[in-house]
SELO-719095 format. One record per atom (N, C-alpha, C): atom name; residue number from 1; x, y, z. Coordinates in nm, 4 decimals. Example, Ala and Ser with C-alpha at 12.3 -4.5 7.8 and 13.67 -1.06 7.14 Angstrom:
REM SELO-719095
+------+------+----------+----------+----------+
! doro ! bati !        u !        v !        w !
+------+------+----------+----------+----------+
!    N !    1 !   1.3190 !  -0.5690 !   0.7800 !
!   CA !    1 !   1.2300 !  -0.4500 !   0.7800 !
!    C !    1 !   1.3200 !  -0.3300 !   0.7800 !
!    N !    2 !   1.2850 !  -0.2250 !   0.7080 !
!   CA !    2 !   1.3670 !  -0.1060 !   0.7140 !
!    C !    2 !   1.2900 !   0.0030 !   0.7870 !
+------+------+----------+----------+----------+
END
This chain:
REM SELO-719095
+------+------+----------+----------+----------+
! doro ! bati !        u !        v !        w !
+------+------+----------+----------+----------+
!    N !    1 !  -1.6387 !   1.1821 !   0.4238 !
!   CA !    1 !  -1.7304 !   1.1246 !   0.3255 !
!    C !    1 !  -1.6950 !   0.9779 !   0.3045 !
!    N !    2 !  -1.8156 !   0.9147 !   0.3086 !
!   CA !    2 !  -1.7657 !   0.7713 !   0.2773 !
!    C !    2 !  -1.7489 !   0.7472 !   0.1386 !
!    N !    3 !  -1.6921 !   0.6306 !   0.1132 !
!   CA !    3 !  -1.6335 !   0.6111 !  -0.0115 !
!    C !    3 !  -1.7541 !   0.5197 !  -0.0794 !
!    N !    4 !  -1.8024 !   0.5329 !  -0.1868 !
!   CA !    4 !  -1.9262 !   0.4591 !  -0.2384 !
!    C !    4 !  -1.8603 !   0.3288 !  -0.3341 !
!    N !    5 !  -1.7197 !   0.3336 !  -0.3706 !
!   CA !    5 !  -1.6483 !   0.2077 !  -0.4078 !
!    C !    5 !  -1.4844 !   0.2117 !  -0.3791 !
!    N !    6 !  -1.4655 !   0.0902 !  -0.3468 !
!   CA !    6 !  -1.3138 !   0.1051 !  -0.3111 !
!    C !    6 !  -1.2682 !  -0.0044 !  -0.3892 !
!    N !    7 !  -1.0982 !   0.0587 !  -0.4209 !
!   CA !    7 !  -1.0719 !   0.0005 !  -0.5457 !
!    C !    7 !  -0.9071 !  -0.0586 !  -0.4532 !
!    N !    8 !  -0.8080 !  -0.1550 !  -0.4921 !
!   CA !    8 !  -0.6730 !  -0.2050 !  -0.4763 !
!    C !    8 !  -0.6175 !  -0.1540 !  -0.5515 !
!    N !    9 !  -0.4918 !  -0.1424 !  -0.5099 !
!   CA !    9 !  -0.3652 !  -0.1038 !  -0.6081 !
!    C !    9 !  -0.3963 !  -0.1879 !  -0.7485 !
!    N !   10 !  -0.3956 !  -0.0607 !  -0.8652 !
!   CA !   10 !  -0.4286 !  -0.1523 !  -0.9956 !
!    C !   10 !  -0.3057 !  -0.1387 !  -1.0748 !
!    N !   11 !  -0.2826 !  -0.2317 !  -1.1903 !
!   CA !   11 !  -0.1438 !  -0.2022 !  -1.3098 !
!    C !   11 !  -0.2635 !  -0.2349 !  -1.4157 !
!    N !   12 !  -0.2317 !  -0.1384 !  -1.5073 !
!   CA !   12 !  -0.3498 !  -0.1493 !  -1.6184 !
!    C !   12 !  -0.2389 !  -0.1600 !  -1.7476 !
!    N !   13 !  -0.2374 !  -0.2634 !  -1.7980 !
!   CA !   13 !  -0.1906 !  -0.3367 !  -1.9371 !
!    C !   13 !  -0.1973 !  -0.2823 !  -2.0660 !
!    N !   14 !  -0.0708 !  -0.2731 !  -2.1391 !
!   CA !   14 !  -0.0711 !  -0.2027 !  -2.2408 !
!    C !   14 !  -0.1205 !  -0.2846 !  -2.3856 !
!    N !   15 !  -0.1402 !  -0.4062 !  -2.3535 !
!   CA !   15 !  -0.1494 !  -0.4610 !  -2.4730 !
!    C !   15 !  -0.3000 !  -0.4831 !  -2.5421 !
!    N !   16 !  -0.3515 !  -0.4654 !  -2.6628 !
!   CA !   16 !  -0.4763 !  -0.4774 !  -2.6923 !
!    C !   16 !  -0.5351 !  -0.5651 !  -2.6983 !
!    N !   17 !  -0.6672 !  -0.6301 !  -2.6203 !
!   CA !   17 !  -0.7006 !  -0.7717 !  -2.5912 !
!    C !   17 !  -0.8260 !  -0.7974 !  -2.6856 !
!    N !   18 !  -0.8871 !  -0.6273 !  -2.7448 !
!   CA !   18 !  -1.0180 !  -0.6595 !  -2.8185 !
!    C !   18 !  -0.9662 !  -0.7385 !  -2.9388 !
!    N !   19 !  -0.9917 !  -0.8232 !  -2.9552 !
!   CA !   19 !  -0.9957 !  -0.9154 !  -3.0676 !
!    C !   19 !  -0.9629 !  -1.0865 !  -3.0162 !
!    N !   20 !  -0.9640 !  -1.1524 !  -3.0796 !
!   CA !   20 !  -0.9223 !  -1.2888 !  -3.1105 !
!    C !   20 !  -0.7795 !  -1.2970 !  -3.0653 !
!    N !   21 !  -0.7891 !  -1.3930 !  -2.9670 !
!   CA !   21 !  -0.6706 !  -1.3991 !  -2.9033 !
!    C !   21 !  -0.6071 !  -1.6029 !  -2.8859 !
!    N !   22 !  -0.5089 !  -1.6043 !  -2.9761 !
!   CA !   22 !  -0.5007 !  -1.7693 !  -2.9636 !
!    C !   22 !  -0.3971 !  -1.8037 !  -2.8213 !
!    N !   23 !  -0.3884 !  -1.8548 !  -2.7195 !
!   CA !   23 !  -0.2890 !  -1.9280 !  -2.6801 !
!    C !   23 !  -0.2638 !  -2.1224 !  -2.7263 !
!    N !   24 !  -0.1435 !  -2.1040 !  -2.7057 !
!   CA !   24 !  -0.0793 !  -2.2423 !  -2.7440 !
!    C !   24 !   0.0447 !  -2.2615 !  -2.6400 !
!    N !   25 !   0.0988 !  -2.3592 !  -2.6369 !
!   CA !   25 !   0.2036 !  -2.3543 !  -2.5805 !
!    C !   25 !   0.3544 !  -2.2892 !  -2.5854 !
!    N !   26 !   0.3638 !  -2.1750 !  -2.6885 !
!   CA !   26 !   0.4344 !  -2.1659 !  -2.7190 !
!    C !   26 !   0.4016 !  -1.9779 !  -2.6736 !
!    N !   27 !   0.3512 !  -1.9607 !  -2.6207 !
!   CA !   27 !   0.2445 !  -1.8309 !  -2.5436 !
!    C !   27 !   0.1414 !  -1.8542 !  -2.4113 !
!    N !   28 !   0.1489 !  -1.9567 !  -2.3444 !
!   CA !   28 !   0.0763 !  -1.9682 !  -2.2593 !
!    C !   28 !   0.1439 !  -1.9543 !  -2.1077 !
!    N !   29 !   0.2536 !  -1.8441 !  -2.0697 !
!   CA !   29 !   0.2266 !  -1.8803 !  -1.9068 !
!    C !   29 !   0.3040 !  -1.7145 !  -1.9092 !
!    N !   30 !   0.2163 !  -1.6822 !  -1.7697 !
!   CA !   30 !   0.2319 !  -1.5433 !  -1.7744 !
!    C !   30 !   0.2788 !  -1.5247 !  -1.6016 !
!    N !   31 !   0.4295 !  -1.4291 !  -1.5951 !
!   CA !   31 !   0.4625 !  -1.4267 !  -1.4810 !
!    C !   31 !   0.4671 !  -1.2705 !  -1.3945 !
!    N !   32 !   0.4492 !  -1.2535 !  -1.3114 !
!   CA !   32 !   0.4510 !  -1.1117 !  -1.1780 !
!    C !   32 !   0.4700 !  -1.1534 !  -1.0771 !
!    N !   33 !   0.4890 !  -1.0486 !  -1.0227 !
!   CA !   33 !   0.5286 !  -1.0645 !  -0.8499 !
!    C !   33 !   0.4554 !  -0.9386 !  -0.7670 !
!    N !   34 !   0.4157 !  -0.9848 !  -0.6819 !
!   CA !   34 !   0.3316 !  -0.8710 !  -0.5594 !
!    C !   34 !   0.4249 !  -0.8705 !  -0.4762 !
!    N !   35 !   0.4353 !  -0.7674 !  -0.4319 !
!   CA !   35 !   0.5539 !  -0.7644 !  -0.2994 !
!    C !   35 !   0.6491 !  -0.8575 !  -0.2777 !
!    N !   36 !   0.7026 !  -0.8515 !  -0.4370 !
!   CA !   36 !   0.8269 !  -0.9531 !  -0.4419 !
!    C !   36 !   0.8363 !  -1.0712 !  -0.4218 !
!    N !   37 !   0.6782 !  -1.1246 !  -0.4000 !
!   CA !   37 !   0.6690 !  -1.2181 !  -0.4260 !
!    C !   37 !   0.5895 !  -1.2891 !  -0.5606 !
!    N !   38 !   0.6773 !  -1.3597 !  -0.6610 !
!   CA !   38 !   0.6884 !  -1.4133 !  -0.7661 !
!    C !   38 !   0.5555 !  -1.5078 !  -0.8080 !
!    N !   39 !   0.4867 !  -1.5028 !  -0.9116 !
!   CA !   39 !   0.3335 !  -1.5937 !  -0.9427 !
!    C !   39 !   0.3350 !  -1.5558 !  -1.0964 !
!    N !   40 !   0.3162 !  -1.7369 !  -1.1246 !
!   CA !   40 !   0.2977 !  -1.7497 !  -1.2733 !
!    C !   40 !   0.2148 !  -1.8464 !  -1.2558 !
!    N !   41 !   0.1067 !  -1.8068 !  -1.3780 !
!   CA !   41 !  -0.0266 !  -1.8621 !  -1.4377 !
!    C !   41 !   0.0429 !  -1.9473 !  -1.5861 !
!    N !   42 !  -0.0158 !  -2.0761 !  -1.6405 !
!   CA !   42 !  -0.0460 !  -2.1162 !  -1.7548 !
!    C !   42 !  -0.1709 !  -2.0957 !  -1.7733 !
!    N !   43 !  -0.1534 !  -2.0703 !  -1.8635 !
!   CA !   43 !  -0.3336 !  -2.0978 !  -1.9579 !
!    C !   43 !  -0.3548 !  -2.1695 !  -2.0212 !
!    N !   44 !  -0.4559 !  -2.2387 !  -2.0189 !
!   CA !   44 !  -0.4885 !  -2.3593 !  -2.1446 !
!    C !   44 !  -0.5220 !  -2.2890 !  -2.2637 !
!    N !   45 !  -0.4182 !  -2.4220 !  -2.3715 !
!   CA !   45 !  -0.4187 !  -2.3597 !  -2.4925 !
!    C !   45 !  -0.5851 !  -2.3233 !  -2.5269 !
!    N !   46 !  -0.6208 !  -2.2825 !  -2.6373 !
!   CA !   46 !  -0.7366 !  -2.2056 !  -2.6821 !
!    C !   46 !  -0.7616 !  -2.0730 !  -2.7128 !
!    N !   47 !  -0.8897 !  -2.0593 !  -2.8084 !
!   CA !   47 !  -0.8911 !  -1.9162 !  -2.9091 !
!    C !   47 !  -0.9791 !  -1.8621 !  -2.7697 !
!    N !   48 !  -0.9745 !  -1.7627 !  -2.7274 !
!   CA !   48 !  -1.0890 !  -1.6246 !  -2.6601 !
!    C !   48 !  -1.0916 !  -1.5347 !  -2.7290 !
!    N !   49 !  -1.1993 !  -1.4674 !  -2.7251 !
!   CA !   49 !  -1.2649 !  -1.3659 !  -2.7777 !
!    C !   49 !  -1.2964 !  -1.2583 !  -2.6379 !
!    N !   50 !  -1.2423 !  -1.1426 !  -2.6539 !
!   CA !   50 !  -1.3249 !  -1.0074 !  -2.6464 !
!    C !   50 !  -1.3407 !  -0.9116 !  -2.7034 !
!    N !   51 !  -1.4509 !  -0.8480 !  -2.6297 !
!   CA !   51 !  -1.5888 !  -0.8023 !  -2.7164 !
!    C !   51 !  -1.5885 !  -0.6640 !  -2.6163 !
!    N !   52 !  -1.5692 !  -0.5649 !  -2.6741 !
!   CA !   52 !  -1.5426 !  -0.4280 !  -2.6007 !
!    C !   52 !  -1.6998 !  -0.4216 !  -2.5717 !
!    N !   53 !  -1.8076 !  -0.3971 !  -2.6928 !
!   CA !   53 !  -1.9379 !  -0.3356 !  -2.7066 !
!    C !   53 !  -1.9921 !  -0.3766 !  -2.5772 !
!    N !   54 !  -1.9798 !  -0.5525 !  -2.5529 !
!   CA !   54 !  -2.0628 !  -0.5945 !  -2.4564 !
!    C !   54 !  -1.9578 !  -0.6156 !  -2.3125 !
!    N !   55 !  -1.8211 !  -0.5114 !  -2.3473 !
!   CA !   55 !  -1.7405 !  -0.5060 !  -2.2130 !
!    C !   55 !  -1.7335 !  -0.6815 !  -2.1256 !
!    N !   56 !  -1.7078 !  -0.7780 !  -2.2114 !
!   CA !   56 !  -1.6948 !  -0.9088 !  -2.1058 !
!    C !   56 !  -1.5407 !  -0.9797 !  -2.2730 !
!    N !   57 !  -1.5089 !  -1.0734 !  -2.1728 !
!   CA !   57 !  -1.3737 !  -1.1079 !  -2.2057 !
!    C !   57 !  -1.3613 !  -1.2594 !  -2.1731 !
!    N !   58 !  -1.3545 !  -1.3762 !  -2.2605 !
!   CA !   58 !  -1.3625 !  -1.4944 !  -2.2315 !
!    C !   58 !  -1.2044 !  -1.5290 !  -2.2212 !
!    N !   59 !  -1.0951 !  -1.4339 !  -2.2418 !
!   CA !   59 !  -0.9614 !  -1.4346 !  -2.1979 !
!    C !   59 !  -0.9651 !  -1.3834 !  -2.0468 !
!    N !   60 !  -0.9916 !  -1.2912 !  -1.9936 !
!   CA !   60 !  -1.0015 !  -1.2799 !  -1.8573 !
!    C !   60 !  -1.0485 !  -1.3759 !  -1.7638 !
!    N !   61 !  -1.1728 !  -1.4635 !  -1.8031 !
!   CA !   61 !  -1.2821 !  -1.5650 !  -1.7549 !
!    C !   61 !  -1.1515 !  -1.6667 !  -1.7563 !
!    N !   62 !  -1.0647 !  -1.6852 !  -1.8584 !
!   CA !   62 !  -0.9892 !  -1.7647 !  -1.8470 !
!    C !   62 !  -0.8573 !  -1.7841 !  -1.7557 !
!    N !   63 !  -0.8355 !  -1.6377 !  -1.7463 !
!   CA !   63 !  -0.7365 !  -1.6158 !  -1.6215 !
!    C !   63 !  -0.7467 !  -1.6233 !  -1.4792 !
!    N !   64 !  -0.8774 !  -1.5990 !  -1.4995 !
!   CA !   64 !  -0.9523 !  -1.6014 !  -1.3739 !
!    C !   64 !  -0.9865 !  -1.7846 !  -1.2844 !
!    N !   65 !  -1.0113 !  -1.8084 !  -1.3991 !
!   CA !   65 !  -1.0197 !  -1.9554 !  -1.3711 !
!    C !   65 !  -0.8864 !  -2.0320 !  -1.3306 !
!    N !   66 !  -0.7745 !  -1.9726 !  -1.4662 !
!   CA !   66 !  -0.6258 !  -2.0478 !  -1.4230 !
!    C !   66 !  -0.5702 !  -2.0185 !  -1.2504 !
!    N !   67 !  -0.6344 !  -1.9120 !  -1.2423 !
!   CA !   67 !  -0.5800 !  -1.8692 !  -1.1212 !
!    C !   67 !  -0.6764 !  -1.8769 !  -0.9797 !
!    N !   68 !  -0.7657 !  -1.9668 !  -0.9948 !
!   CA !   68 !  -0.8659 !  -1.9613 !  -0.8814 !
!    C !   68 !  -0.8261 !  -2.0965 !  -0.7815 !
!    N !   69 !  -0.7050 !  -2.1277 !  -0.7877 !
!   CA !   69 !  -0.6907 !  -2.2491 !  -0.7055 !
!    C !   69 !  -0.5315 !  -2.1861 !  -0.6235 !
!    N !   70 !  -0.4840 !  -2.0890 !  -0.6979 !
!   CA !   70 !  -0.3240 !  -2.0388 !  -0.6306 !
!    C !   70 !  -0.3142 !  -1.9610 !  -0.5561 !
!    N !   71 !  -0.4524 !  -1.8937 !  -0.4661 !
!   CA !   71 !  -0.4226 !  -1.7726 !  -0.3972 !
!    C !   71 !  -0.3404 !  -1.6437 !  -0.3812 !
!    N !   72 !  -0.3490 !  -1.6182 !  -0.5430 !
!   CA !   72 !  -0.3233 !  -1.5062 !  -0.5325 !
!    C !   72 !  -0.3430 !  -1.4201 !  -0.5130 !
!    N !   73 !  -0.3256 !  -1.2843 !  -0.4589 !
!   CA !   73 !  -0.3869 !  -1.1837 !  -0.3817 !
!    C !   73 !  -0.4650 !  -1.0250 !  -0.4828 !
!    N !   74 !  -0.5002 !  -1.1340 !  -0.5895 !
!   CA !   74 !  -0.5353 !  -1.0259 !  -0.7309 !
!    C !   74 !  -0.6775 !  -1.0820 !  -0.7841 !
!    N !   75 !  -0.7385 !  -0.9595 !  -0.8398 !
!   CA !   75 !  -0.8339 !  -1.0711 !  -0.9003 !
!    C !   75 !  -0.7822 !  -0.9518 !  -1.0643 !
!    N !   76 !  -0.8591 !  -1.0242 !  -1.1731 !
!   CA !   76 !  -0.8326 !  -0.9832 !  -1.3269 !
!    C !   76 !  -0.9267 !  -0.9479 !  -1.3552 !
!    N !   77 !  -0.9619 !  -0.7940 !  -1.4316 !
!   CA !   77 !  -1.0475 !  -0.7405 !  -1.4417 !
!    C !   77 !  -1.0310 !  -0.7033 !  -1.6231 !
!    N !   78 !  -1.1614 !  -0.6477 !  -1.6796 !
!   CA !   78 !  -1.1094 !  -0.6165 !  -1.8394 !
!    C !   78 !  -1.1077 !  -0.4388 !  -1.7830 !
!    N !   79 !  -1.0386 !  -0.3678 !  -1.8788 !
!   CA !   79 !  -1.0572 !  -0.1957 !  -1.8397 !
!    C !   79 !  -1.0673 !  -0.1783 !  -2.0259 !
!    N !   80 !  -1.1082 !  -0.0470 !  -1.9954 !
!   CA !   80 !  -1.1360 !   0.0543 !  -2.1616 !
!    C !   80 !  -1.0472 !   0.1099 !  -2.1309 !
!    N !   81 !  -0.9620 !   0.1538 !  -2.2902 !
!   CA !   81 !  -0.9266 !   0.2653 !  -2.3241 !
!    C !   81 !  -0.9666 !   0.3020 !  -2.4118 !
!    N !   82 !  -0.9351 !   0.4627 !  -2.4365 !
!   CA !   82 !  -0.9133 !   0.5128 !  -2.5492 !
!    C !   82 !  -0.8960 !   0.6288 !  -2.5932 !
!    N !   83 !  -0.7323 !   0.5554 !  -2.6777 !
!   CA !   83 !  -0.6289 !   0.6315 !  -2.7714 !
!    C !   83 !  -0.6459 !   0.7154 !  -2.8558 !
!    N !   84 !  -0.7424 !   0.7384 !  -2.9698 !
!   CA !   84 !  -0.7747 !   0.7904 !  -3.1029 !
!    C !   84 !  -0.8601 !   0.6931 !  -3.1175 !
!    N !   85 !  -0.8455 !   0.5240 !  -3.0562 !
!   CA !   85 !  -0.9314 !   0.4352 !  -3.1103 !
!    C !   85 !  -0.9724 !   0.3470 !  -2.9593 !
!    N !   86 !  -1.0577 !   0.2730 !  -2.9833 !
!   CA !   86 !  -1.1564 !   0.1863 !  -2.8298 !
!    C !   86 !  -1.0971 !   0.0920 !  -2.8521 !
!    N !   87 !  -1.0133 !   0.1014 !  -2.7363 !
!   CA !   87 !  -0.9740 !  -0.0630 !  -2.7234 !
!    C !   87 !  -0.9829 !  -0.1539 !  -2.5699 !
!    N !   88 !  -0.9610 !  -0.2715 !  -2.5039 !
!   CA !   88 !  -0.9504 !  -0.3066 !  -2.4212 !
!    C !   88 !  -0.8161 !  -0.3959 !  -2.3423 !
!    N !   89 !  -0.7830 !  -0.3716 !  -2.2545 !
!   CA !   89 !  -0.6663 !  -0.4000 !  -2.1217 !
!    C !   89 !  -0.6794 !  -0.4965 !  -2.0221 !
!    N !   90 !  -0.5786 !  -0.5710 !  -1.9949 !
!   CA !   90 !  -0.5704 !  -0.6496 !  -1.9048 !
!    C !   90 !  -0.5450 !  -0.5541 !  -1.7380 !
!    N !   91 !  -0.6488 !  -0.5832 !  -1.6549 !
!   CA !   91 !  -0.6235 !  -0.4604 !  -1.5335 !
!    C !   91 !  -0.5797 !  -0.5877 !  -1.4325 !
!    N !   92 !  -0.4856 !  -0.5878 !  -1.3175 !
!   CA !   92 !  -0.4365 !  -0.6962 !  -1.2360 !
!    C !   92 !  -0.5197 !  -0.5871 !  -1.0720 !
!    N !   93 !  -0.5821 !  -0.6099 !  -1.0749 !
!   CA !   93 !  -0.5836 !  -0.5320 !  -0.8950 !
!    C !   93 !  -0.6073 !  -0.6040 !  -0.7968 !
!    N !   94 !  -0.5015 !  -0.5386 !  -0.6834 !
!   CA !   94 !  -0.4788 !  -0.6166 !  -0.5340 !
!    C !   94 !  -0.6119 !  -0.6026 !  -0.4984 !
!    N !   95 !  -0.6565 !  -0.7263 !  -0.4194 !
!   CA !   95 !  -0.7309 !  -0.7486 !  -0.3704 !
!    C !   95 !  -0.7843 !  -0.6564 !  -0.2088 !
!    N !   96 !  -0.6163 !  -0.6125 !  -0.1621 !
!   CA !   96 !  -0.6615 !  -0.5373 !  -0.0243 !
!    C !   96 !  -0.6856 !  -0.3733 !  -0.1203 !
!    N !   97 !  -0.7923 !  -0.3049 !  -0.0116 !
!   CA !   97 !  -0.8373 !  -0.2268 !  -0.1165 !
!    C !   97 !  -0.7735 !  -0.0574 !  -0.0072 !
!    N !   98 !  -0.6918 !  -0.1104 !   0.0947 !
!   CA !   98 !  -0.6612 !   0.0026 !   0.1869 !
!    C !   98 !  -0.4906 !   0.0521 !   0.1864 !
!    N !   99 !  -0.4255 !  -0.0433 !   0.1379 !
!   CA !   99 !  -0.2951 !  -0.0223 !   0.1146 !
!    C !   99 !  -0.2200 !  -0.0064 !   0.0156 !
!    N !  100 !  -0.0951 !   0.0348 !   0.0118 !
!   CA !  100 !  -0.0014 !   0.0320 !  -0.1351 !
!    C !  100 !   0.0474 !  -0.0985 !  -0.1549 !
!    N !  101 !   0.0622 !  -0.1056 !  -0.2715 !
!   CA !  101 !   0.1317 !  -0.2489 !  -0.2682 !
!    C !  101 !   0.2062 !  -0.2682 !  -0.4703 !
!    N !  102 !   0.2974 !  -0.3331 !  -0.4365 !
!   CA !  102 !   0.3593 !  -0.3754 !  -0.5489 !
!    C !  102 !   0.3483 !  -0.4917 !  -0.6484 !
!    N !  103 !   0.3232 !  -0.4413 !  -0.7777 !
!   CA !  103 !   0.2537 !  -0.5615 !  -0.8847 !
!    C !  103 !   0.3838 !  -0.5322 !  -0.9543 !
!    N !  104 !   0.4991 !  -0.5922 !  -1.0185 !
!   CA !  104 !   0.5417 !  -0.5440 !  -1.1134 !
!    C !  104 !   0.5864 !  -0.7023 !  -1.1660 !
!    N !  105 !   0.7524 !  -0.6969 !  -1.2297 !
!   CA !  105 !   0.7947 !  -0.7850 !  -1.3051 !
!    C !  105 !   0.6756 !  -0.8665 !  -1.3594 !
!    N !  106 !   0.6352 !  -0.8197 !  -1.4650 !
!   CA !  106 !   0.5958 !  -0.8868 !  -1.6021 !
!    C !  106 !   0.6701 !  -0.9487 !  -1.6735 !
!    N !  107 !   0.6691 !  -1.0823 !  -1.7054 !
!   CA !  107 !   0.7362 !  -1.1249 !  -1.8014 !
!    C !  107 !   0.6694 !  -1.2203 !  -1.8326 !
!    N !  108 !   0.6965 !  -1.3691 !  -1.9109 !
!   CA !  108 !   0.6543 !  -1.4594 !  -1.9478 !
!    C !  108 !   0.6341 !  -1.5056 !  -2.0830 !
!    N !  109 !   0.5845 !  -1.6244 !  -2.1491 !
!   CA !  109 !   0.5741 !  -1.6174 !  -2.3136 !
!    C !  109 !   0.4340 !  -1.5623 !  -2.3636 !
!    N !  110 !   0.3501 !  -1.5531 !  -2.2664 !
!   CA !  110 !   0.2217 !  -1.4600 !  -2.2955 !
!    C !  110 !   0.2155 !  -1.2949 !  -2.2508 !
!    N !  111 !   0.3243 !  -1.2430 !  -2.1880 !
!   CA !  111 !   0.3049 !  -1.1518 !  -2.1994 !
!    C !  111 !   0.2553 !  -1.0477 !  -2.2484 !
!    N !  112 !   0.3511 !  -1.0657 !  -2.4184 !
!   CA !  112 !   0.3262 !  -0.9645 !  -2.4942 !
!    C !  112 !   0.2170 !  -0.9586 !  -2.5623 !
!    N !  113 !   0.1198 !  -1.1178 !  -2.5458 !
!   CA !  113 !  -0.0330 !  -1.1237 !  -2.5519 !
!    C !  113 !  -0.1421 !  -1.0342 !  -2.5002 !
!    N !  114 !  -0.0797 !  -1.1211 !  -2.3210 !
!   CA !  114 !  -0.2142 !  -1.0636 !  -2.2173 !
!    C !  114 !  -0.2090 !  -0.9209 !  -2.1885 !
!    N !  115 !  -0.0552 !  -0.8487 !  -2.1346 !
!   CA !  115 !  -0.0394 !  -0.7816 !  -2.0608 !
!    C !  115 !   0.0337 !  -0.6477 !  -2.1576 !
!    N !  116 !   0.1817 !  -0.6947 !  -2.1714 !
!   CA !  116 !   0.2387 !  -0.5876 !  -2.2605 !
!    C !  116 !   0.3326 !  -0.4807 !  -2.1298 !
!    N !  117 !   0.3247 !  -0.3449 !  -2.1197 !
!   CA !  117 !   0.4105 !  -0.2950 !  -2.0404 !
!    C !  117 !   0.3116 !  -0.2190 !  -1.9568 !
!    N !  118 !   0.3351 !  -0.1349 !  -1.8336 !
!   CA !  118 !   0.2393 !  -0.1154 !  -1.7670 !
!    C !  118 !   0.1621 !   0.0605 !  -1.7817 !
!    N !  119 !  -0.0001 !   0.0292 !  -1.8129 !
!   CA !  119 !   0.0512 !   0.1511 !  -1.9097 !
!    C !  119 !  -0.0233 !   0.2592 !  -1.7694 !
!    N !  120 !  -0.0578 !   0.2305 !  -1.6585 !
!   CA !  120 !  -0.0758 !   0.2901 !  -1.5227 !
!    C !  120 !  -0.0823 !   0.2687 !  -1.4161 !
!    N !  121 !   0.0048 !   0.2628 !  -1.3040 !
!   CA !  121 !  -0.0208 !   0.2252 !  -1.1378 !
!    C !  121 !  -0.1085 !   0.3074 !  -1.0506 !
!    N !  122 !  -0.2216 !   0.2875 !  -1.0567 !
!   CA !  122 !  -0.2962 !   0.3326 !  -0.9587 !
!    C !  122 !  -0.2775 !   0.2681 !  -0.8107 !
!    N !  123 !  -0.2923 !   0.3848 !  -0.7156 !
!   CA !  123 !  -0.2927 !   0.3779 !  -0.5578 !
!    C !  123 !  -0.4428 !   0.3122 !  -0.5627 !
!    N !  124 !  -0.4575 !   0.2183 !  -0.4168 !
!   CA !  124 !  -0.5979 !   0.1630 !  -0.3582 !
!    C !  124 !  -0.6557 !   0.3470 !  -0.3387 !
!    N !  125 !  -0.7991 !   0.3177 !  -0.4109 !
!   CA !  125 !  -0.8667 !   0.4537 !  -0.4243 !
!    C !  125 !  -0.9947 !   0.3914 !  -0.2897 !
+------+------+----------+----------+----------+
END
């Protein structure tokens, strides 16, 4: 059977992004590594907003942008959860959509903003 969507190795983010989110410099650069190899984003300072109802994220738009000149092998997606309550996640997925591959070491001063700890590793589906 063919596959009607194919997905990359994903790490889906524990931290809650629905709401008002400020960076400054004192929270703006966020670091991982793919197959051990090491990539950190700054973000320009500024307030984003996401908005679960209408599922879009002007913090993602923003990551997306910080990161559209470094070739990294990820693109940033928003994901749903929900706990007892609806909230929304920072999702990182590899771009190759046929292999395993390794996203880990999180760290950085935005971390505990964007990302938080990893709250699932999905295999390329």
């Amino acid at each position: 059977m063919d596959r009607i969507a194919a997905y990359g190795q994903q790490v889906w983010g524990s931290a809650d992004i629905n709401h008002q989110v400020t960076i400054t410099s004192s929270n703006n650069t966020f670091t991982f590594s793919i197959d051990d190899t090491p990539y950190t984003i700054t973000l320009p300072n500024g307030t984003y907003m996401t908005i679960r109802e209408k599922h879009e994220s002007e913090l993602i738009q923003a990551i997306t942008l910080a990161t559209s000149s470094l070739s990294i092998p990820v693109q940033f997606k928003l994901g749903g959860m929900h706990y007892d309550q609806k909230y929304n996640v920072l999702i990182i997925e590899h771009t190759d959509k046929d292999n395993n591959h390794v996203l880990d070491n999180f760290t950085g001063s935005a971390n505990d903003t964007l990302f938080g700890t990893i709250k699932f590793n999905l295999n390329p589906r």
